[in-house]
C-alpha positions, -999 to +999 in steps of 0.1 A: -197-409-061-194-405-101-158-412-119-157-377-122-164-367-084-136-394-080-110-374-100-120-340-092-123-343-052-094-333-026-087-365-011-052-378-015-068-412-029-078-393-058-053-369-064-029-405-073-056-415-091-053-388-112-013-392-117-019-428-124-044-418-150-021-386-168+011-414-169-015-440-185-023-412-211+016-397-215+024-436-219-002-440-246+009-413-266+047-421-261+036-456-274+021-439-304+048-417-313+075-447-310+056-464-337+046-435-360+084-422-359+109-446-365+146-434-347+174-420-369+200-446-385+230-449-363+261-430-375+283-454-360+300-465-389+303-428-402+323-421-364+341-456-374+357-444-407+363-412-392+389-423-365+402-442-398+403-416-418+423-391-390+446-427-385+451-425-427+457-387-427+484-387-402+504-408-418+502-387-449+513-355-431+542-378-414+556-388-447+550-354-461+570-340-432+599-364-435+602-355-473+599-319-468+630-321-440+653-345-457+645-335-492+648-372-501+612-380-512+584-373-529+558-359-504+531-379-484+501-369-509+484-383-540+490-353-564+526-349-552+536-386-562+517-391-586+493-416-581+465-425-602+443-445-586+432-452-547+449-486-541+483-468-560+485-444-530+474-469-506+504-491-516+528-459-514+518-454-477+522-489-470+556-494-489+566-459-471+555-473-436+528-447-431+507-474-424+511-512-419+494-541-438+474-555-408+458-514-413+442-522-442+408-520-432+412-488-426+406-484-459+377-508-465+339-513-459+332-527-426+340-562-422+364-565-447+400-574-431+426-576-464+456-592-451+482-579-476+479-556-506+476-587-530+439-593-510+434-556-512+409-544-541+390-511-550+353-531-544+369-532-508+371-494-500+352-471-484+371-442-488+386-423-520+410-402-522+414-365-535+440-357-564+454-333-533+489-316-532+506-302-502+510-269-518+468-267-520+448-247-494+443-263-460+404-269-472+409-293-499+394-323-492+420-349-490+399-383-480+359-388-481+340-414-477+328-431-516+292-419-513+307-387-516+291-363-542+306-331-560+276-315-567+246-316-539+220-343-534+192-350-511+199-362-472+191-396-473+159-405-453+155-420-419+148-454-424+179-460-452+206-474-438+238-494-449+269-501-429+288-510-457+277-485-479+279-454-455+242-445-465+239-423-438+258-394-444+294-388-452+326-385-437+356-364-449+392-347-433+411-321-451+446-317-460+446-295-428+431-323-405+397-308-398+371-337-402+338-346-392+304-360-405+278-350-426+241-365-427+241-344-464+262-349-498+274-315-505+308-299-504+301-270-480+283-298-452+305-310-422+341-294-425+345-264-449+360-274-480+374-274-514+378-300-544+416-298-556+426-271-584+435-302-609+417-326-628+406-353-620+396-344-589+395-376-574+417-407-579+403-433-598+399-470-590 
């Protein structure tokens, strides 16, 4: 009997030849695909910074909410007192107890653990912060992740990746808490938002 009788015939022998032989083939070209397509970067330090980022932001709206009932303060947000730069308003949440100094590296690049502000620096961060009042729209950005980008730019491709440099996409929250993650640079990718009526539109470092 020829190969092909073999595969072909009725008998149960061949008819498991034949689903040996197809799983060989799916196996070869599952093989072939693996190493032609090389898998997406992992996002988990974009999901990482997020949680931090919703951690940071709920302190803000704490402080803000304090101010607002007492009429004692200032407000919880960059724009509202007046701080120029990102480690300015990170000192003001600390110093207002929004968040503690063993949080710091909620701020920074992964695997970097400041113990006080004195170890804290602007190399260290991850994040930056929009010049954000609470009297803006609930839209405008008020946290993003540094590779963030006013105007559009390409996704990055498949095989770039950087933890510490969130190379991968971006992450960003609101001043009205909606926040995700976005494998592109642009303004209206991941949560629908806005860049703050004021200049500049950022803090600075």
């Amino acid at each position: 009997m020829t190969l092909k009788q073999l595969l072909w015939s009725n008998s149960g022998g061949s008819i498991l030849l034949r689903w040996v032989l197809a799983g060989v083939i799916v196996l070869f070209l599952l093989n072939r695909a693996s190493i032609s397509h090389s898998p997406p970067p992992s996002l988990a330090p974009l999901l990482t910074i997020l949680g931090h980022v919703r951690t940071i932001h709920a302190a803000a709206m704490v402080i803000a909410l304090e101010d607002s009932t007492t009429g004692a303060g200032k407000g919880g947000y960059p724009a509202d007192v007046g701080a120029k730069t990102n480690l300015e308003y990170i000192a003001y949440l600390v110093q207002r107890g929004g968040i503690k100094e063993s949080q710091l590296d909620h701020f920074c690049k992964a695997g970097v653990h400041p113990k006080s502000l004195k170890e804290l620096s602007s190399e260290h961060l991850a994040i930056k912060f929009a010049n954000v009042s609470i009297n803006d729209p609930r839209e405008t950005i008020f946290a993003v992740t540094r590779n963030y980008s006013e105007l559009p730019v390409p996704a990055p491709q498949a095989g770039v990746s950087s933890i510490v440099d969130y190379k991968n996409g971006i992450a960003m929250i609101t001043l009205g808490g909606e926040a995700g993650i976005s494998r592109f640079q642009a303004i209206h990718e991941g949560p629908v938002c806005v860049l703050p009526p004021r200049e500049p539109k950022f803090l600075g470092d």
